[in-house]
C-alpha positions in Angstrom: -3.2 13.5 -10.6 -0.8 12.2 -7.9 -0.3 8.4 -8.0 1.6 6.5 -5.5 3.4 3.0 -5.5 2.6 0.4 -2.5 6.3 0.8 -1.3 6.0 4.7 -1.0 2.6 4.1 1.1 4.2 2.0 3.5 7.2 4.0 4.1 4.9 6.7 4.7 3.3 4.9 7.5 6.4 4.0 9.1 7.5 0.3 7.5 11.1 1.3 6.5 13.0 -2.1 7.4 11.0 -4.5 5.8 13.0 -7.4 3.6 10.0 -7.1 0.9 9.1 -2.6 0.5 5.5 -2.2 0.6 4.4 -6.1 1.4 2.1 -4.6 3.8 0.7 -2.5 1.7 -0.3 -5.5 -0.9 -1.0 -7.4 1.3 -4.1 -4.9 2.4 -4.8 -4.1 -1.1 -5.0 -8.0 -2.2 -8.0 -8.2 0.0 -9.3 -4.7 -0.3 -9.1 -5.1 -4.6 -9.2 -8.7 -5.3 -10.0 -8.3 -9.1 -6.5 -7.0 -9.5 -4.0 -9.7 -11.2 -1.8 -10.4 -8.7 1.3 -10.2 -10.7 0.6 -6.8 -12.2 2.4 -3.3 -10.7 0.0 -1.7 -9.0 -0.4 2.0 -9.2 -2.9 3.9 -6.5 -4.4 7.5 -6.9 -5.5 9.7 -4.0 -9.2 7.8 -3.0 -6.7 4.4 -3.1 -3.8 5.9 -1.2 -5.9 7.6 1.1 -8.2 4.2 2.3 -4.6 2.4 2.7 -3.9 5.3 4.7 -7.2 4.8 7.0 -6.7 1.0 7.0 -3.5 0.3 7.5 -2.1 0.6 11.0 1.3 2.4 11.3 4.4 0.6 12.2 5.0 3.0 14.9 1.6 2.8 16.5 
């Protein structure tokens, strides 16, 4: 099983100059997973990884 970190998701869509890697990303997944403590690492397999992928818009887009 492949598991990916929010930092590695949002490089992959493009943010690579942000001051905080990955804030995108959980910023998304604070609304998307709510029930998640917010000072806990969070760790996404594929289904996760691939609905920040659909939701997410690209930095480059």
């Amino acid at each position: 099983m492949t598991i990916y970190a929010p930092r590695d998701l949002a490089r992959e869509l493009g943010y690579t100059d942000e001051a905080r890697p990955g804030l995108v990303v959980r910023e998304y997944l604070r609304e998307r997973y709510p029930e998640h403590p917010r000072h806990q690492r969070r760790v996404l397999d594929e289904q996760q990884a691939d609905d920040v992928r659909a939701k997410v818009p690209r930095a480059d887009a």
